[in-house]
C-alpha positions as CSV (number, residue, x, y, z in Angstrom):
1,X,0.0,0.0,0.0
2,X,1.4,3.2,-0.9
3,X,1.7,6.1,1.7
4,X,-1.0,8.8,1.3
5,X,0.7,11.4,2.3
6,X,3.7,13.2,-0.7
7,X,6.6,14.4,0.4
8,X,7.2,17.8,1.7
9,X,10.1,18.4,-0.5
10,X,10.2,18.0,-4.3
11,X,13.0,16.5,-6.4
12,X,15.7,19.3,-7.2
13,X,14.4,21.2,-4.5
14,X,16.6,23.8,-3.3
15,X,16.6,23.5,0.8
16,X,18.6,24.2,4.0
17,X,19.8,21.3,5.5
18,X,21.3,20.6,8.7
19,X,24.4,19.1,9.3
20,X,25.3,19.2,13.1
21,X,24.8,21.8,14.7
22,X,24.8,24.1,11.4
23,X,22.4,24.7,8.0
24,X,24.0,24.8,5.0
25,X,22.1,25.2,1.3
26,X,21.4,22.0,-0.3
27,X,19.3,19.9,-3.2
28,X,16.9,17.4,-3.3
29,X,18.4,14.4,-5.3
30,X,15.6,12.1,-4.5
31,X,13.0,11.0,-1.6
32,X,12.0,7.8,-0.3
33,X,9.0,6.5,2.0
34,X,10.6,5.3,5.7
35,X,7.9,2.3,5.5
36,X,5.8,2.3,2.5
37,X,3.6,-0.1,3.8
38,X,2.5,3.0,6.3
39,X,0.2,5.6,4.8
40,X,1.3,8.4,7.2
41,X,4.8,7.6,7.3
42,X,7.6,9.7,7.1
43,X,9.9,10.2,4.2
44,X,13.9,10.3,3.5
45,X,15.8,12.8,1.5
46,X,18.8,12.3,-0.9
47,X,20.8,15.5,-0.2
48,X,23.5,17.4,-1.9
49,X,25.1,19.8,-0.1
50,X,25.9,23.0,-1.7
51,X,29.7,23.4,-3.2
52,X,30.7,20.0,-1.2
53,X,32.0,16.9,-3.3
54,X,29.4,13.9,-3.7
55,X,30.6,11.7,-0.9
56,X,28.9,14.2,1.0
57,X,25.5,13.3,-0.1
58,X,23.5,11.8,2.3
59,X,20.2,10.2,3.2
60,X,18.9,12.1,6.2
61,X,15.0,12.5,7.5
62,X,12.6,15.2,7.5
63,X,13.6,16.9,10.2
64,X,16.9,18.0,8.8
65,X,15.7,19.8,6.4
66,X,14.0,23.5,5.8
67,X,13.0,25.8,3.6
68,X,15.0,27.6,1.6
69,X,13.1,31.2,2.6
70,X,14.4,34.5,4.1
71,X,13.2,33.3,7.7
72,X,15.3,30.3,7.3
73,X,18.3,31.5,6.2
74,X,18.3,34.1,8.9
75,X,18.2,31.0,11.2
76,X,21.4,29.7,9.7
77,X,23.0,33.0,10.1
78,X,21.9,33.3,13.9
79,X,23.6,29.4,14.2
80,X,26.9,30.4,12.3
81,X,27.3,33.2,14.4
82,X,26.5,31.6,17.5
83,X,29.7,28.8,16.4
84,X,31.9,31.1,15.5
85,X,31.1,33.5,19.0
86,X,31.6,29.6,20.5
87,X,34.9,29.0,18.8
88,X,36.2,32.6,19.8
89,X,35.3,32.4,23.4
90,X,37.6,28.9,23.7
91,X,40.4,31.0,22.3
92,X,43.0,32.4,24.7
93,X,42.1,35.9,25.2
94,X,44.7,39.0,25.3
95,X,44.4,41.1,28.1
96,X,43.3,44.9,27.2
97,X,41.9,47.7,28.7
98,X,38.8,47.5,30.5
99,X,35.3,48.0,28.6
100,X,32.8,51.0,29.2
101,X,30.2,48.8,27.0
102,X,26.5,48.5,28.3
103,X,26.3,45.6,29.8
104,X,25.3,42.2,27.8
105,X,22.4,40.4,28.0
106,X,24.4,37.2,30.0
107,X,25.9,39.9,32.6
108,X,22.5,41.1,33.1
109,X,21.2,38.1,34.2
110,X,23.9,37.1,36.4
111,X,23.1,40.9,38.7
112,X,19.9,39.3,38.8
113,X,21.4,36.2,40.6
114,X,23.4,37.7,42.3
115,X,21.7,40.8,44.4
116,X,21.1,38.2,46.9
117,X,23.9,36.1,46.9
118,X,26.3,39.1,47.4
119,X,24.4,39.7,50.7
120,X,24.2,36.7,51.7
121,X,28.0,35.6,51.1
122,X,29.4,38.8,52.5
123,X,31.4,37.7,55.9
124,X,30.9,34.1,55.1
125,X,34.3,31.8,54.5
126,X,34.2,29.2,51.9
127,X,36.5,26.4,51.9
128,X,39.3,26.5,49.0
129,X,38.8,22.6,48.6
130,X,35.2,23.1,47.8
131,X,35.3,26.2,45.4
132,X,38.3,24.3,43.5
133,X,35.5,21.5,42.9
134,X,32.8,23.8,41.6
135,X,35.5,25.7,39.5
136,X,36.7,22.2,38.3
137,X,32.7,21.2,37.9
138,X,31.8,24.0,35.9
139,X,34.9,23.9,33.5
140,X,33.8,20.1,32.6
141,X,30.5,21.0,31.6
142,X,30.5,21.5,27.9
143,X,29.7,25.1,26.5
144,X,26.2,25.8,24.8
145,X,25.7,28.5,22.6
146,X,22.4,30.2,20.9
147,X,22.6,32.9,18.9
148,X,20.7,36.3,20.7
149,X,20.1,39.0,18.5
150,X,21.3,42.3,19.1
151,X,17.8,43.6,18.9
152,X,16.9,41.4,22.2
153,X,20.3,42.2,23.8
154,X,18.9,45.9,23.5
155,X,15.5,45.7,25.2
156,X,16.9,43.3,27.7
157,X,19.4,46.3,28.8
158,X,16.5,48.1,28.8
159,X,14.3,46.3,30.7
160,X,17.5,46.0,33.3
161,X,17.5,50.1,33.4
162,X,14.4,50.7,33.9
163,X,13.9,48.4,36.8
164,X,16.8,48.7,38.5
165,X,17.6,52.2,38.4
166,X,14.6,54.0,37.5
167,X,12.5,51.7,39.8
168,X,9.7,51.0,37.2
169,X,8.0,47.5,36.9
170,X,6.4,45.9,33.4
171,X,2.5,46.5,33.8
172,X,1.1,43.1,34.8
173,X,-1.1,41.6,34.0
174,X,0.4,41.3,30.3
175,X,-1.9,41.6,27.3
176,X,0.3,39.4,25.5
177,X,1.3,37.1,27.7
178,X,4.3,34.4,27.6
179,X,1.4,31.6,26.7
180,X,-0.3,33.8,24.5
181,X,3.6,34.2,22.4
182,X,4.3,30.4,22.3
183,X,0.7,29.4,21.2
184,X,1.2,32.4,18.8
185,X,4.6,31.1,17.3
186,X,3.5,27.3,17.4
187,X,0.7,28.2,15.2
188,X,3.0,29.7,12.8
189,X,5.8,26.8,13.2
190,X,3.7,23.5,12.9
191,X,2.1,24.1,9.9
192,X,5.4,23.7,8.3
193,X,5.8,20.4,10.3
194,X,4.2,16.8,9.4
195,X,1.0,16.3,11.5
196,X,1.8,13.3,13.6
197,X,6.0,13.6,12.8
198,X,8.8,13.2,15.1
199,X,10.0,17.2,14.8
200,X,6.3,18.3,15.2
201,X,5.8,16.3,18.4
202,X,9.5,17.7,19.5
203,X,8.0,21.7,18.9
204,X,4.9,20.2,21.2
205,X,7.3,19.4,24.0
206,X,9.3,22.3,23.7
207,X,6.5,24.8,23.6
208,X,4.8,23.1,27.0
209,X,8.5,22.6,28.3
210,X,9.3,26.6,28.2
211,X,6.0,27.3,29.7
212,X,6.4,24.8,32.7
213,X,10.2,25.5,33.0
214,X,9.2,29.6,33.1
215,X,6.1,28.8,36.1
216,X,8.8,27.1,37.7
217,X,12.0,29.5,37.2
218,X,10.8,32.9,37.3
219,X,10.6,33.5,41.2
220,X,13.7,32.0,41.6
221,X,15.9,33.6,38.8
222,X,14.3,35.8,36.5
223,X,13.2,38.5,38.8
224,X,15.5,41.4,39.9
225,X,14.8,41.9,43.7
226,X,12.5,45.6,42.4
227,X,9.9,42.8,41.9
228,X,9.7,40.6,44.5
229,X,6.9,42.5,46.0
230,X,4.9,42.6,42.6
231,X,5.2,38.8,42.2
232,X,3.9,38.7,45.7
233,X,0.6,41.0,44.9
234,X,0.4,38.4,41.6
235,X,0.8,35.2,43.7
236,X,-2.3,36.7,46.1
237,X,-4.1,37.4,43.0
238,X,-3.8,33.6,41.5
239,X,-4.5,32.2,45.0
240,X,-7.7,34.9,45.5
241,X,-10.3,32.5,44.3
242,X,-12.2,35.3,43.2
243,X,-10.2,38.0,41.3
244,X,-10.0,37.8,37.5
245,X,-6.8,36.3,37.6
246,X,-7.8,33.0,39.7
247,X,-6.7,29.8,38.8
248,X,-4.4,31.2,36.5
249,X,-0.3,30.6,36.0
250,X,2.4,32.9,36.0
251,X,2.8,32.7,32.3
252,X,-0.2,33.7,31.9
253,X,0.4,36.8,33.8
254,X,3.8,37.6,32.7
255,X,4.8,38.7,29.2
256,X,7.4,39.1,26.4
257,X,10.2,41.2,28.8
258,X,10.7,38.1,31.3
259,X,10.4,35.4,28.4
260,X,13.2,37.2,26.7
261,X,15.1,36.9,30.5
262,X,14.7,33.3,30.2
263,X,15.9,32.8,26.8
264,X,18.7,34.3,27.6
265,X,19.4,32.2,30.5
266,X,18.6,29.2,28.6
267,X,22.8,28.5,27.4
268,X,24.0,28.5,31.0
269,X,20.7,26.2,32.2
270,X,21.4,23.1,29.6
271,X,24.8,23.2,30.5
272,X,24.1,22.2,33.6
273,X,21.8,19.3,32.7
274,X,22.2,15.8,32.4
275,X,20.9,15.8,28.6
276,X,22.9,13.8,26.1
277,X,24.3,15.7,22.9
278,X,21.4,14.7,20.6
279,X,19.2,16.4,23.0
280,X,21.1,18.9,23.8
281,X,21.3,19.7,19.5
282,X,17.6,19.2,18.8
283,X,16.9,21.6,21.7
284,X,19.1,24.6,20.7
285,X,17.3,23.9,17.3
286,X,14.1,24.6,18.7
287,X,14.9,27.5,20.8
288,X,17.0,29.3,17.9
289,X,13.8,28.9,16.3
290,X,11.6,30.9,18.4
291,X,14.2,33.2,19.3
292,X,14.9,34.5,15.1
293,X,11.0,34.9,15.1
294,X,10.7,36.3,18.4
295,X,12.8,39.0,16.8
296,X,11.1,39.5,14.2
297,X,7.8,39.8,16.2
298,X,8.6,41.4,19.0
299,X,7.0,44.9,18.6
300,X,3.7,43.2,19.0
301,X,4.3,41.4,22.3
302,X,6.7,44.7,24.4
303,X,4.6,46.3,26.9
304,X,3.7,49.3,25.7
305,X,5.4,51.1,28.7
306,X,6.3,50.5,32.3
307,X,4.8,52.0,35.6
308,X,6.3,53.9,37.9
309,X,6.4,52.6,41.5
310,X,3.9,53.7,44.2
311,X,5.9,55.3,47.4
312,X,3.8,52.3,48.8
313,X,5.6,50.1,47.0
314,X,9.0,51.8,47.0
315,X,8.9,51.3,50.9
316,X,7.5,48.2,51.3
317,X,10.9,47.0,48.3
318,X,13.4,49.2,51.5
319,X,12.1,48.3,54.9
């Protein structure tokens, strides 16, 4: 029985392809069913990679492969860049004069961390032994690398100014919340994926994955102290029973600022996981994904602007 479904990709198609960790142009030489016998199954593609000698072409499934569009390639930009940033940072570096730049997106998030943990260590001795195993730890754990626009690097600043200086907080609730942005992007992604394939059920885990991870993560390290108080009043809120908010999460409450914290964040978190290199490929796929349409779309999701703090507040953050 032959399958019912045709192949996404024609023969001579011109396609991005991955190969590792990287996409690089390609053709379609020719497809095959995984199991013709299965009307929904999958298919195979006979690739040739663009300006590499034939014992390069390779069979490879579905889920290697993408569209040769201007979305796309951006995406293969954002991955090259994010190697070659990789490759640069394992280089010995020559010592120069110190930098008056703002402040990145990865420094950022580290003040968030740690506000507290300067307090709390001040006065407090740490053993050499144990310090010499977390150093030791933390230089075995492999380095992961996503490409973060410039454009996000900017409003993530920003966001960092205007809370921690000017003492402002993001209006909450969010109109566009961070479920409302991943439902908004899955709807765009999956229709280029096979219903009922491997890679669409992958962008189904990831989406619910971010949304869990962020309900779990964001009282512990995507907050600057400024909003303790405000996830406080938003915690009261969920737990009211009665106000509009009941029953709800805090991705559904918080929006497009903090999910851009988190992205950020997300390099240093999978390098301290347990997942296996496949996993650990197929995920920074996924997320480099969302993020080069996140920046395109991102006007759309920004609050509008942020609120100044009541004296109320202001006193409750000091005593």
């Amino acid at each position: 029985m032959a399958p019912a479904n045709a192949p996404a990709y024609a023969k001579d198609e011109k396609v991005l392809c991955f190969h590792h960790e990287l996409l690089y142009e390609a053709k379609v030489l020719e497809s095959k069913a995984v199991d013709p016998t299965d009307k929904k199954t999958s298919y195979q593609y006979r690739v040739h990679y663009k300006g590499w000698k034939n014992t390069w072409d390779d069979w490879v499934p579905q889920d290697r492969l993408r569209k040769l569009n201007d979305e796309n390639k951006e995406l293969a930009a954002n991955l090259k860049n994010a190697m070659e940033a990789n490759r640069a940072q394992s280089r010995p570096s020559k010592s120069g004069p110190p930098s008056h730049k703002k402040k990145l997106p990865s420094e950022v998030g580290s003040m968030r961390g740690s506000e507290e943990r300067a307090t709390a260590a001040r006065g407090q001795k740490r053993g050499r032994d144990f310090d010499l195993e977390k150093e030791e730890a933390a230089e075995r754990r492999p380095t992961v690398r996503i490409f973060f626009p410039d454009n996000l690097k900017e409003i993530l600043v920003d966001d960092w100014e205007k809370v921690t200086k000017n003492m402002q907080l993001v209006a909450l609730p969010s109109k566009t919340p961070v479920v409302y942005i991943l439902d908004q992007f899955f709807a765009e992604e999956i229709v280029k994926r096979r219903e009922g394939s491997a890679e669409a059920d992958v962008l189904e885990e990831v989406r619910q994955g971010i949304v869990d991870y962020f309900n779990r993560s964001l009282g512990k390290i995507l907050l600057y102290r400024f909003e303790r108080e405000q996830l406080r009043e938003m915690y009261e809120r969920i737990n009211s029973g009665t106000d509009a908010l009941a029953g709800k999460t805090l991705a559904d409450v918080y929006g497009a600022e903090h999910l851009c914290r988190l992205l950020v964040s997300f390099p240093e978190l999978i390098s301290q996981t347990n997942m296996d290199a496949p996993s650990v490929e197929r995920l920074k796929r996924e997320l480099s994904i969302l993020i080069t349409w996140l920046n395109k779309n991102i006007p759309t999701y920004l609050s509008t602007e942020y609120v100044s703090a009541s004296q109320d507040y202001i006193d409750q953050f000091t005593s």
